[in-house]
N, C-alpha and C positions, 0 to 999 in steps of 0.2 A: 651941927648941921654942915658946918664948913669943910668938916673930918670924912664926913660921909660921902659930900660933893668928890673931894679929893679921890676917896675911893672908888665912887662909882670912875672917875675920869681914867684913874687908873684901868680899871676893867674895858672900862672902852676899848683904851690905847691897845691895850694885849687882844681884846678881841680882833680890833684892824691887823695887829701885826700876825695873828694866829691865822687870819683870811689873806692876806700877803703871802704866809709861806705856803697855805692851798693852794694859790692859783698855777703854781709853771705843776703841781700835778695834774688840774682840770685841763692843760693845754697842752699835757703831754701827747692826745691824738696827731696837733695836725703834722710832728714829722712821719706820722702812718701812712699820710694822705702823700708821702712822697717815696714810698714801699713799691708803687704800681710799676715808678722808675727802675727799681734795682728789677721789676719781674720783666724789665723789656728786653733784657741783656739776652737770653736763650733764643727770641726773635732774629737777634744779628748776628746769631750763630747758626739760624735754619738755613742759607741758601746752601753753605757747605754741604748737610744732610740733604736735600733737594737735589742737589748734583750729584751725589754717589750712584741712584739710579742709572741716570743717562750713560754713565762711560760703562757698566755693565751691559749696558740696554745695545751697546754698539753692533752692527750687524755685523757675524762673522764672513769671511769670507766663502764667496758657495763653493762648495765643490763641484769640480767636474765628471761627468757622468758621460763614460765611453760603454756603449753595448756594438757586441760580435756576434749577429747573426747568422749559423749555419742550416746546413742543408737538414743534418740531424741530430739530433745530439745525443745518440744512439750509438753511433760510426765509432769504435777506438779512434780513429782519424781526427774526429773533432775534439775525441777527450783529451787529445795531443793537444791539439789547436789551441782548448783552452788554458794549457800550462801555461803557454806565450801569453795568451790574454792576464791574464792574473800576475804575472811578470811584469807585463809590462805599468798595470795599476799599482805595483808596489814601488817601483823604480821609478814613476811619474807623480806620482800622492794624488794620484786621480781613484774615482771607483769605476771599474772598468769588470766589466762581468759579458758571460754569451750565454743565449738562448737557441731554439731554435724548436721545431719541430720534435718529435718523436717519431714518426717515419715522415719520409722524404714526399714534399707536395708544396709546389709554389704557391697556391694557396693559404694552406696555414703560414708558409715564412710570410705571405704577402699582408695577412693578418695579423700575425710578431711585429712586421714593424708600423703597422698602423699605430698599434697601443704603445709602440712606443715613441713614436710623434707626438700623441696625446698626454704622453709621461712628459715631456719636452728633453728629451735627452741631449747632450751637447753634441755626441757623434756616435756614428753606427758607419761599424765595419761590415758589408753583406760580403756572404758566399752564395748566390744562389743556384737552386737547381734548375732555375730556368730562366735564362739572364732576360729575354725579354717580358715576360711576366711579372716581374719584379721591379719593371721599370716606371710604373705610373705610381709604386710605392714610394720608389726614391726619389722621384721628382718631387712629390707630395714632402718627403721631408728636407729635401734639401728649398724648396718654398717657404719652409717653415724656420729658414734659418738652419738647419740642422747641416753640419758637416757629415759628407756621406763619401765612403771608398769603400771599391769593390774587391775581392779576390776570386777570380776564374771567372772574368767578368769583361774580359778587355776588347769584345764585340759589343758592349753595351754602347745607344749612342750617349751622343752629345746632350749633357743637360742633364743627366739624369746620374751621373757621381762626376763628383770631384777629381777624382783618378783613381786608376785600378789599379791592384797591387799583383805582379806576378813574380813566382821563385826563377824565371828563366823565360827565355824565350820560348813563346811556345812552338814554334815551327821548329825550331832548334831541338825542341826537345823532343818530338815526333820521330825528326832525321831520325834523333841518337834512337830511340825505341826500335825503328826499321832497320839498322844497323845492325842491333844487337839480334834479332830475328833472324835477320839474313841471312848471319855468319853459322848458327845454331843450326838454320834450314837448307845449308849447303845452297845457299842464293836460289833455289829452286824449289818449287812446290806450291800448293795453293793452301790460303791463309784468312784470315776473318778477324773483323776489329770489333768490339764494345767499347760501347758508351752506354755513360752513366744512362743520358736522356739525349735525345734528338737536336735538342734545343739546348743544351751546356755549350757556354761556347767554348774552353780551354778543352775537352776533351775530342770537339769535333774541328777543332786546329792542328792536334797533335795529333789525330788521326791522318786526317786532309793531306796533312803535310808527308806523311808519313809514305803514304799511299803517291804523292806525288813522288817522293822520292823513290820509290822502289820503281816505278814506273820508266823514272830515268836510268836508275842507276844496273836493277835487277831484271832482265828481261823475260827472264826464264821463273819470275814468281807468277801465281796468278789471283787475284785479286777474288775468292768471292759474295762477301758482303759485309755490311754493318751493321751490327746488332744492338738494340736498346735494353740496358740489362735492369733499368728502371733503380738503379742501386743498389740491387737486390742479389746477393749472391745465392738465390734458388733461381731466381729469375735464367743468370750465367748458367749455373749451373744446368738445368732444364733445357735451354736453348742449346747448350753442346752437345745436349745426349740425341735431339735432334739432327742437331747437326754431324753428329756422327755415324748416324744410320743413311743420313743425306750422299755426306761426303767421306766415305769413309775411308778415302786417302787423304784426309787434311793431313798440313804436317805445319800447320802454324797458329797461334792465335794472338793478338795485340789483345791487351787490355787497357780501359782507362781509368772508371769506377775505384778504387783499392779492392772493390770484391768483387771483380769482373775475372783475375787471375785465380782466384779462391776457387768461385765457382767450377770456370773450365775445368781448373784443374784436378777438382775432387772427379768429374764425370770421366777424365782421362785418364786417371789413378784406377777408378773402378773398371775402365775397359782394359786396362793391362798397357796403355798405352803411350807411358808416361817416356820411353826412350824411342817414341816414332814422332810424337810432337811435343814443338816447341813451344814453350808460354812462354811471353814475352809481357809485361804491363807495370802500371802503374799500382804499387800497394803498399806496404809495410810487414814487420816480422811480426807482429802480433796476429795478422791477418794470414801472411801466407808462410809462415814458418816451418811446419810439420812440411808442408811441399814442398817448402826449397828443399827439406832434407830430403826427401823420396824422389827428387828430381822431375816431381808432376807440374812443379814452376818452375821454369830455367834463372827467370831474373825479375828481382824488385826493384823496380825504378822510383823514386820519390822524392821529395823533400819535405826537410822536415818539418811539420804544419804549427811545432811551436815558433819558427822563429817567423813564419808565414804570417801567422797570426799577429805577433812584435809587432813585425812590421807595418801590417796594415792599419793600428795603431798609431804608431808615432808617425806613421802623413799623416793621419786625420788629427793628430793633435797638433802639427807643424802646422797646417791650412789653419787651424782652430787661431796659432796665435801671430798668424802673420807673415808666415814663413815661409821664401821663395820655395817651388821644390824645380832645382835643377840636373841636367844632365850629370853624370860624374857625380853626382854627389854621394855623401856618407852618412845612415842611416844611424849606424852604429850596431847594427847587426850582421851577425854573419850571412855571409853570404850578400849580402847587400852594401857590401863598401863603398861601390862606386857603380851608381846604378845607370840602368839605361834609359832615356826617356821618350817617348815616342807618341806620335799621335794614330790611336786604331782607327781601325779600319772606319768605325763610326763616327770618328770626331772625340770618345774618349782620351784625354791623356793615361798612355798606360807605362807603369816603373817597372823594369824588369830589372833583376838581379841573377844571381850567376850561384845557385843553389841547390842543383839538382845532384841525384847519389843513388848511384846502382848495390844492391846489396843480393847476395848469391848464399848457398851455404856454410863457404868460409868464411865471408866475413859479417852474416845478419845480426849476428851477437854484439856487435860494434854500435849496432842501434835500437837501444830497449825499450821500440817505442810501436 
């Protein structure tokens, strides 16, 4: 019995000590219950990832947005114009583009820059064909914060551009038109000017003046009228052959247009009468080429409308960032080194620079524009 108790006490002990070494198994969960700890570590690593968004997200800087509105964008004149434009977007890291019309109508330009008020563009260079028609446009954007400068424009008033951009003076350049005529028309004869439109004001200055000048200088010219050639070289042209059956001892014609000398000249060419009168105007070799060589245009007066274009540009981008524009100053364009500045006749400040170029048939090859 005593043997047995022993034994059984025995089996006891081993059983206690057998349930001793199960228990740190049964209790191996709770360091599980501290597992949740090691999963909070990717938590105080999220703001890092939460922030990479934002510095991507940063807003870049806007671009600036220059539009050149012309008369047509039709005209070789303006396809010129726009080589400056495009120049000068690449050389400023602005985006700088022109529009205009398809034929010539203040109107539609006055509608161009509506839509482009409502685009909110930074600046808009106009050429218009009718500078006062054009003027409750420009007021409208320049209200709307928009920087605005004009080119052939410097009768425009006060309040309605920022400043006009011209290649010369235009009185100046009128003289020099009636000069060259003159000389061609043995200072005597009677003569007749085009314009584009009635209402341009650079081309009825360079007339004005012109006509002022001869008056002083040419006794023996005789003045007889001013003709609207609507930009339209049928228009010119149509109106000479008129005018030839009218007058047909004309022995001169000024033009303003680029295809006001085109026209005349083809209806002088067809009358045979290309070494009795003289054309005298404003145009280029693209336009009046074949006539300078036939001698039905005596002389292309111009400048050149890319660096026109430049220019009217970089003042609307100098107002744009602050920047005085003074007398004497330097544009950085030719012809505009050291400009002139003045206030027109309306209260406009208008920049004139010192760019104008006669081209004849020896030297129109010089300008392949």
């Amino acid at each position: 019995m005593r043997r047995a108790l022993s034994i059984l006490s025995i089996l006891v002990i081993l059983s206690l000590l057998v349930s001793c070494a199960q228990q740190p198994a049964t209790q191996a969960p709770p360091p599980q219950t501290e597992a949740p700890a090691a999963t909070e570590a990717p938590p105080a690593e999220q703001p890092a990832a939460t922030e990479a968004p934002a510095a991507t997200e940063a807003p870049a800087e806007e671009e600036l947005v220059f539009a050149t509105v012309v008369k047509s964008i039709a005209f070789n004149w303006f396809k010129r114009l726009e080589e400056g434009v495009l120049k000068f977007g690449e050389d400023y890291k602005v985006k700088a583009f022109m529009d205009g019309p398809s034929q010539v109508d203040s109107a539609a330009q006055v509608a161009i820059i509506e839509n482009l008020i409502a685009q909110g563009v930074d600046a808009i260079c106009n050429v218009p064909y009718g500078v006062p028609e054009n003027e409750p446009a420009q007021k409208k954007a320049m209200d709307a914060g928009i920087i605005v400068v004009g080119h052939e424009a410097a009768t425009a008033k006060e309040g309605t551009l920022h400043y006009d951009v011209e290649a010369f003076d235009n009185c100046a350049y009128g003289e020099e038109m009636m000069k060259e005529l003159a000389s061609r028309m043995g200072e005597s004869g009677k003569y007749i000017q085009f314009v584009g439109s009635l209402t341009n004001a650079s081309h009825n200055e360079w007339q004005d003046c012109a006509k002022a000048y001869a008056e002083k200088n040419y006794p023996n010219l005789e003045f007889i009228g001013k003709y609207e050639s609507k930009e339209d070289q049928e228009v010119a042209y149509n109106t000479m052959k008129d005018i030839l059956k009218t007058h047909p001892d004309i022995k001169g014609v000024l033009g303003s247009a680029a295809g006001d000398v085109v026209g005349a000249g083809r209806a002088i060419e067809e009358a045979g009468l290309q070494d009795q009168i003289a054309v005298v105007g404003t145009s280029i070799p693209s336009y009046a080429g074949e006539l300078l060589k036939t001698g039905a245009v005596d002389l292309a007066m111009a400048w050149d409308p890319a660096t026109a274009g430049y220019a009217c540009n970089v003042v609307a981008y100098k107002v744009l960032k602050g920047e005085q524009i003074v007398d004497g100053m330097d544009l950085g364009v030719p012809g505009y080194e050291a400009i002139k500045l003045v206030i027109g006749p309306n209260g406009v400040p208008v920049i004139y620079g010192a760019a104008w170029i006669k081209m004849d048939a020896n030297n129109m090859d010089d300008y392949p524009f």
